[in-house]
Every structure is written in C-alpha cells, then in structure tokens.
N, C-alpha and C positions, 0 to 999 in steps of 0.2 A: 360194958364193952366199948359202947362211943367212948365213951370219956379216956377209955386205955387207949384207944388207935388215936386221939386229940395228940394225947400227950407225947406219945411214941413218934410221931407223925412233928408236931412241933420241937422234940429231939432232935429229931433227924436236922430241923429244916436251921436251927439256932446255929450250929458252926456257919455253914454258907453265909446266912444272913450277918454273923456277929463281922467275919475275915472279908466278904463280898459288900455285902450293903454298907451303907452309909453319900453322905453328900460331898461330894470330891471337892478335894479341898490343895493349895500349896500353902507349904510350911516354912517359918523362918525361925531360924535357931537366934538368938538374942545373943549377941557380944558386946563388951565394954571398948570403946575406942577413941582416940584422941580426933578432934575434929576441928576446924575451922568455920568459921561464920561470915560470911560476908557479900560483896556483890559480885554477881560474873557480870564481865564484859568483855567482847573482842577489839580488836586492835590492828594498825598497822604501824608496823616504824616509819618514823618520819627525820625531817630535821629541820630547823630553824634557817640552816644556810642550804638550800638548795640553790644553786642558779644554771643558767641557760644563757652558753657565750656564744655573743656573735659576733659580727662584722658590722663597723658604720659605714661598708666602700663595697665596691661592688669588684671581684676580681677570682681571682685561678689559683689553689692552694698547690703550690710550688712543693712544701714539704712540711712533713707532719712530724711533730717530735716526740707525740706520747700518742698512749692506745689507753682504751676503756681497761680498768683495772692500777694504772698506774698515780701513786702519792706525787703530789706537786706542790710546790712553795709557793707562796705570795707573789707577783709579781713574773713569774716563771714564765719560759716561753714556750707555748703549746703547739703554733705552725708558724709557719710562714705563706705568704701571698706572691705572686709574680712580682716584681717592684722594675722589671729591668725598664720598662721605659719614663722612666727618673734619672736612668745611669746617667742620660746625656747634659740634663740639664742640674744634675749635683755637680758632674766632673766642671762643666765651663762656670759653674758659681765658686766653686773651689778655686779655681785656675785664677777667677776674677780676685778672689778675694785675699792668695797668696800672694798674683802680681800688685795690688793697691796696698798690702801690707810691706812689701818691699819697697816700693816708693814711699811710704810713709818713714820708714827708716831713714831714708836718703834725705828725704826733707827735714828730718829731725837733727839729722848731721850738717845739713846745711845751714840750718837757722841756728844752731849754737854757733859754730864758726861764725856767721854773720855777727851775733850777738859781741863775740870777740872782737870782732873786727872793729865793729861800731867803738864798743869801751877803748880800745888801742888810739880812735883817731880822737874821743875827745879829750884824751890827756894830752895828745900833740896838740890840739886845737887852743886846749889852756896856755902849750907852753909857745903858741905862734907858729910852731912847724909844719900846721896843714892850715887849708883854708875852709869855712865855714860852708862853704856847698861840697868840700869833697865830706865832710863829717855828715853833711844831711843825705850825701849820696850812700855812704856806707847805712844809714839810719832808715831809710826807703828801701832800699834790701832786706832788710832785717824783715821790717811790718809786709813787706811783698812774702814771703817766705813762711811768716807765720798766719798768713790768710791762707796760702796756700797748703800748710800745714793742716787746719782747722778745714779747709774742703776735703784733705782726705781722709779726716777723721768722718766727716762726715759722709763720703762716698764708701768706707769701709762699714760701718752702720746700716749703710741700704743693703750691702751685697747682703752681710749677715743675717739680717733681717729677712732678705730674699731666702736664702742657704737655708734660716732655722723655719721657715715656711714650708718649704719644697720635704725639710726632713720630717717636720712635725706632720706631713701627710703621710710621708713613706711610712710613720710611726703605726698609723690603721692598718701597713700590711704584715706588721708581725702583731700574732694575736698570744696573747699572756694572761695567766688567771690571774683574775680579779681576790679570788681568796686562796687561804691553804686546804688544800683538801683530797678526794679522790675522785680520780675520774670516771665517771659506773656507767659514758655512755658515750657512743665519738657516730657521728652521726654523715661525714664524708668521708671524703679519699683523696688522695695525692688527686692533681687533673682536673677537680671539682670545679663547676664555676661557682661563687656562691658568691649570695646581695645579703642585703642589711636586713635584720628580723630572724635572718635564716639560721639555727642553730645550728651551731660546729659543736660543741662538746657540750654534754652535764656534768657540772661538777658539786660534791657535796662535802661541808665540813664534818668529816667523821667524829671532832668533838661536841658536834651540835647535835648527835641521834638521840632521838628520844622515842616512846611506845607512845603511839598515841591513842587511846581509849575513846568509844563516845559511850556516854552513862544514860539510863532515863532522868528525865527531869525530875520524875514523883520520887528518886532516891538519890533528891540532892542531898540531904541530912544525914545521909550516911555512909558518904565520901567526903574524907577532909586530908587536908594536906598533910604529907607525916606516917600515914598508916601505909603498914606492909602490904605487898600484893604479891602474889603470888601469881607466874606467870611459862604458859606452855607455849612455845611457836609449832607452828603447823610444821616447821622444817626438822624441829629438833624433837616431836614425839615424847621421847623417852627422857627427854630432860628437865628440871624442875628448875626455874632463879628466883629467888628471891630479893623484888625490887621494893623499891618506895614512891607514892604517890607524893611528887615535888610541885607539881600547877595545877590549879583545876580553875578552868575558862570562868569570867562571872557574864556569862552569854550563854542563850540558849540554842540554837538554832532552831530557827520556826519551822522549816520543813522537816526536820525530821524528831524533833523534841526531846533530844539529845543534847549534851554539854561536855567539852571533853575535859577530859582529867590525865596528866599526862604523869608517864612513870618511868625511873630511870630505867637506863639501858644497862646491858648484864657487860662486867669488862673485865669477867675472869671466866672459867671453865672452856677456855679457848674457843666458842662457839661463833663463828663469824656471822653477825646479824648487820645483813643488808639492807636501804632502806624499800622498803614495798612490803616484807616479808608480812606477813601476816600472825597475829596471834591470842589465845584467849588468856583471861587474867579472872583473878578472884584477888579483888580488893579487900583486905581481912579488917572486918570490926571485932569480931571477938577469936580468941582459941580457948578451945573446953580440951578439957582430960577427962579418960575416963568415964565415959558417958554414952547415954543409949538413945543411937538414935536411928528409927523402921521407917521404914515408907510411907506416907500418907496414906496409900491404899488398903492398908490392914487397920483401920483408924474407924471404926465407925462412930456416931451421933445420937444421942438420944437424950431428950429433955433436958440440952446444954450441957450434959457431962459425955465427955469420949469414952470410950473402951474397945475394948479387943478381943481376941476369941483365942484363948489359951490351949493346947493342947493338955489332954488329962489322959492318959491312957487313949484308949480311941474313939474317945468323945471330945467335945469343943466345952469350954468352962469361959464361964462369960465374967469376963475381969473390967473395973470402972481403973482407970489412969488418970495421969495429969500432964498434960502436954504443953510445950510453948511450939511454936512456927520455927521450925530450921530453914527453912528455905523453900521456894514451890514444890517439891517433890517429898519432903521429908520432915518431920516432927522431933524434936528433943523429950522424951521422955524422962519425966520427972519423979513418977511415983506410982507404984502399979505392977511393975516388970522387973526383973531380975536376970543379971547374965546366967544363961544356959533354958530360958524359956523356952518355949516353941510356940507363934504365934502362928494363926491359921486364916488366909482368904479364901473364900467360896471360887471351884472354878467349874464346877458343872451346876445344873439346874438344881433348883431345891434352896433352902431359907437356912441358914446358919442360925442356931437357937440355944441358951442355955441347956446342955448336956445332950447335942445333939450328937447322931454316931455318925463318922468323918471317915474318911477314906485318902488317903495324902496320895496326891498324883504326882508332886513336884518339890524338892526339899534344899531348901538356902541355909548355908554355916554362914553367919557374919559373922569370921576371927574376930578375937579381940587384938589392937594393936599391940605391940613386942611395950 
C-alpha cells in the first residue's frame, strides 16, 4: 500500500513538476545573417579651412553685408567700418594731386613749344639772322622748364604716394574673406566697436569637411587608408552613408592615446552636415554573409573548448562549438549551431547542466537577413 500511494502520489506531483519546475532560463532563436567586422569609433566633422576674421584697426561697424548662413567668394566683402574721418584728408590729396597733374600738363606743353623754339632760332643762328645769346636765351628756357617738369613729376609721386597710404589704411576698414566659403557664425552688429584679435565672422571652406575620428592606438593595424566605414550622425538617426577612410594621422596623441583617421563626408542623400555635428562610424575590415553570430554571454568555457546550452524539448543539451571574436559583445560561430537552434542563458538561481530541466522566462528570434 506505501508503495501504491509513492507512486500515485508522484503522479500526481510529475505534471507540476515537469510544466513548473526547472531552472529559468532566456532563450535565442539562431539566424543566418550578413554582417560587418570592424572598429567603432565616434566622431565630429571638422574642416581643414576653418578661420576666424578680424580686424588689424580698431573702429565702429558702419554696415554688415552678410549674416551666419550665407556662401561667399574669395575676396568678398563681408562689412564695412566707419572711414568718414579720412573723407577730409582723401578729398585735399585728390584736390592736390588733380591740381599738380594739371600743371604738369602745362609744363609739358610749354617745354615742347620751348624745345621748338630753341630748333627754330638755331637754324636762324646758322643762317646769321639771330644772334647767339638770343639762341642761348631760347636754350635756358627749354632746360628751365624741363627741371621744372621733372619737379612735378616729382611732386606728383609724393601726393600719390601720400593718397596710396591714407587708402591702403582706409583698406583695414572694409573687411573681406580671406577664403571661399560659408559663413556658420557672425559674432557682432551694425554699431559695434570692435579692435584687433576681436572676431567678426567664422568662416569655413564647405569643400574642406571632413569626419574626423579619434581611434585607440592598440587598433592601429586595423585601420588603413582605403577601407569603407560606415557612418550614423547623432542628427540623422535613421540614416546610413557609406564613406571611405582617406588620412589617418601618423601621431598619437599622448593625452588621450588616440590617432585620428579621417573619413570622407557624405555629398549625396541631401543631408546637410555641419561642422560640430557629431557622429559614430564602424570602420569595416571584413563583410561575412550568411553567418552566425550570438552574444558572448551564451558562450560558456571549459578546458579551452566553448560551448553552449541548446534547447531540446525542455531540457538544456550541452553542445561543444568553434568560435572566433566578432567584436567585444559578440562571437562568430563556426561550427556547432545551426539556423533555427534555440540557445539557452541561466536567469534565475540554479547551475545549467547537461540535460538539465529549463523553464524559458524570455525568448529572442534573431531574423535572418532578407
């Protein structure tokens, strides 16, 4: 009779135990998927032509010809300065140097006619119709007139001289970009006073952007110039570009033990990338097809060979694999697993063991990719 209520008794207790008991476990469904290998890095855009225009004079921005946002040429002119107290001293250099160019005329019309005059008396002179001091007197005119010529050649040289002085200053109070570019930042106002040092505008060469990266040192070897990256900005989320690593620095930086590597900028999918923006990259060494690969966390260790904890009905079956390193978080499965497995991690108390009885608390489908 014991032995009948044993049995009847462990009847009873075998459903509970078989659907309730076991060691709670999450589950991962195994899918085939195409993947990429390589290093993540963040980023910001940068550019090679940044600059910061200012003034070598100290004065009052009279008027502004562009705003942050707008494209400008070479040489372009971006304000202007007060200049009016120069008016007085251009106008009387001008004045000077109009009136000494009009008498220089006049002298120039008087010394040929003298020149004439002179040739005139020494053929009379030859033929005895004049007398030899009136020939030297026409001849002393002549050299009077061409010294006097040659003074205002010379007195026309200082004014301009003066004139290209007085403007080559006025020159510091129009200010004009230095390159072609855009303007991403205007930093006064009409009214302003502003001195030397002091920035008026940032301007950057839009074809000089680049992403700039910083790498760790210990994965110099596995960034080289050439290879793809793959690249998300913090702006653009849901967008994917694919760029190329063009420079990578041969310097390290000792504070922070970083190198950077820098990667073209994206100049289709209409995405405006500003420079500051921020963004993360996966520098690609390798792309797989087809291929399986789980979390590091479902991986366990044992006398140098990995394995994993398969699901079999609602037990755990304990499987030996062959893994290489995908990356900190994740493993490339070599040999061992099969799409459509169910691999199993311990998430309650208790030891996961060859054919031990499981309980799935939590269950992951990794698709396979299209």
């Amino acid at each position: 009779k014991i032995i009948a209520v044993v049995f009847f008794m462990a009847m009873a207790l075998f459903p509970a135990w078989f659907f309730l008991g076991g060691v709670g476990c999450s589950a991962l469904k195994i899918g085939k998927e195409n993947a990429v290998k390589g290093v993540t890095v963040t980023g910001t855009v940068k550019t090679t032509e940044d600059v910061e225009i200012t003034v070598t004079i100290t004065g009052i921005i009279e008027e502004l010809i562009v705003v942050a946002g707008d494209s400008v040429e070479q040489n372009q002119v971006l304000a202007r300065l007060d200049r009016s107290k120069f008016n007085k001293e251009v106008a009387a250099a001008r004045s000077k140097l109009e009136t000494a160019r009009i008498t220089l005329r006049k002298n120039e019309f008087d010394l040929e006619d003298a020149r004439l005059d002179e040739e005139r008396y020494e053929k009379l002179f030859e033929l005895g119709a004049v007398s030899k001091r009136e020939l030297e007197e026409r001849t002393l005119k002549r050299q009077r007139l061409k010294e006097l010529l040659s003074e205002n050649e010379k007195q026309i040289k200082t004014v301009e001289a003066n004139l290209g002085a007085i403007e080559a200053v006025i020159k510091n109070y129009v200010v004009r970009a230095p390159i072609s570019g855009i303007i991403t930042d205007q930093f006064v106002s009409t009214g302003d006073l502003v001195s030397p040092q002091q920035p008026l505008f940032r301007l950057i060469g839009p074809e000089d952007i680049y992403l700039g990266t910083e790498v760790e040192e210990d994965e110099l070897d596995l960034v080289q110039e050439g290879q793809k990256a793959i690249v998300i900005f913090d702006a653009y989320p849901e967008q994917v570009f694919n760029e190329e690593v063009y420079y990578i620095s041969k310097q390290v930086n000792p504070l922070t033990g970083t190198f950077e590597a820098r990667i073209t900028r994206p100049v289709e999918n209409g995405a405006k990338i500003l420079v500051g923006m921020t963004l993360d990259a996966t520098i690609i060494q390798e792309e797989l097809e087809n291929v399986i690969i789980i979390p590091s966390e479902f991986v366990l260790e044992e006398n140098n060979s990995a394995y994993v904890f398969k699901q079999s009905n609602s037990f755990a079956k304990k499987i030996l694999i062959k893994t290489k390193i995908f990356d900190n978080n994740r493993v490339l499965v070599e040999e061992g697993l099969k799409e459509g497995d169910i691999i199993l991690k311990r998430t309650d108390t208790g030891k996961l063991k060859n054919n031990t009885k499981i309980k799935i608390k939590g269950f992951t489908n990794r698709k396979s990719s299209p």
